[in-house]
Steps between C-alpha positions, in 0.01 A plus 500: 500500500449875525143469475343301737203435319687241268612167550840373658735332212697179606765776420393758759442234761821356441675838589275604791665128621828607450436865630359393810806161551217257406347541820134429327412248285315568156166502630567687857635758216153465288282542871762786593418660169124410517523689831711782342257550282194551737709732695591738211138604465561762209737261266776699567768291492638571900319481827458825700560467863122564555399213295813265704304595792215317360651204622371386814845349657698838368204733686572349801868471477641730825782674256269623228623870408845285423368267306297680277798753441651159365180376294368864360546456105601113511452351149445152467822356544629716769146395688605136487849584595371733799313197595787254453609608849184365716529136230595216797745377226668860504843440669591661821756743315238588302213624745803683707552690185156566444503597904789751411326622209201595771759645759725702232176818515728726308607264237885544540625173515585530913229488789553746809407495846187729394423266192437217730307730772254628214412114396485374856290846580287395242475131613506456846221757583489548874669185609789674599579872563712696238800476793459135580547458113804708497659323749445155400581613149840637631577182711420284210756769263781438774463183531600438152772757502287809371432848637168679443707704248566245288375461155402107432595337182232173383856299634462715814144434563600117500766516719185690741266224422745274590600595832163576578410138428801360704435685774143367505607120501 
C-alpha cells in the first residue's frame, strides 16, 4: 500500500476500515484511494500539503496553515483517517477529537488560551477584533470553570463544548 501506483488488496482495504472505525465502506475506500492517488502526483506514497491543497474544499477551508500542518506527509491510511473526521457517520466524540487535534498547535496533548487564539486568528478573519476574541474566549473559559491559564485536556475541551452548547439553548 506504500506505493500508490498499485492496487488496494481486500486485505489493505479491510485495515484502512478498521483504521479509520469503518467509517467508509469498501468502495468510498477504493474512490478515497482513486483520489489519493491523483493527488500524490509523483507516486510517492504520501501527499505533500501542496498537493492537499489541490483540493478545492481544503483551498478554501478558513484554517488552512492548521490543517496542512496535520496533512503534510499523510500516507494512505492516515489520509482516510484525517478524513474520517468530516464522514457524517463520524461520531460527535470523534470530530471533537479531530477539533482538539486542530486546537492542540504545539502537539502536547493540552490546548492553551493562545492555542485557541492562533486557530480562531486564523479562522475568523476580521469578524471580530483580536480583544473581542479574548474576551468572549475568557467568558466562555469561566463559564466552564477555566482560567485563561489553564491547559485543556481532549476531556477539558468537552466539558467547554458543552457549556458552550447549554448556554446557547
Amino acid at each position: 500500500m506504500g506505493n500508490t501506483s498499485s492496487m488496494l488488496t481486500q486485505y489493505d482495504i479491510e485495515e484502512v476500515q478498521e483504521h479509520c472505525n469503518k467509517l467508509f465502506s469498501q468502495q468510498e475506500i477504493v474512490s478515497l484511494f482513486q483520489k489519493f492517488c491523483q493527488l500524490d502526483r509523483n507516486s510517492k506514497g504520501f501527499i505533500s500539503a501542496d498537493e492537499f491543497l489541490s483540493v478545492p474544499e481544503f483551498a478554501m477551508n478558513p484554517l488552512p496553515q492548521r490543517l496542512l500542518k496535520m496533512v503534510d506527509g499523510l500516507n494512505f491510511k492516515d489520509f482516510v483517517a484525517f478524513l474520517s473526521a468530516f464522514s457524517a457517520k463520524a461520531s460527535l466524540h470523534h470530530k471533537i477529537e479531530f477539533i482538539f487535534k486542530l486546537y492542540d498547535v504545539d502537539c502536547n496533548g493540552k490546548v492553551s488560551f493562545n492555542d485557541i487564539i492562533e486557530v480562531l486568528g486564523d479562522s475568523s478573519n476580521s469578524f471580530i477584533s483580536d480583544e473581542q476574541r479574548e474576551q468572549v474566549l475568557c467568558q466562555l473559559l469561566q463559564e466552564a470553570g477555566y482560567t485563561r491559564n489553564s491547559l485543556l485536556t481532549l476531556d477539558d475541551c468537552i466539558k467547554v463544548l458543552l457549556t458552550f452548547l447549554i448556554n446557547q439553548a
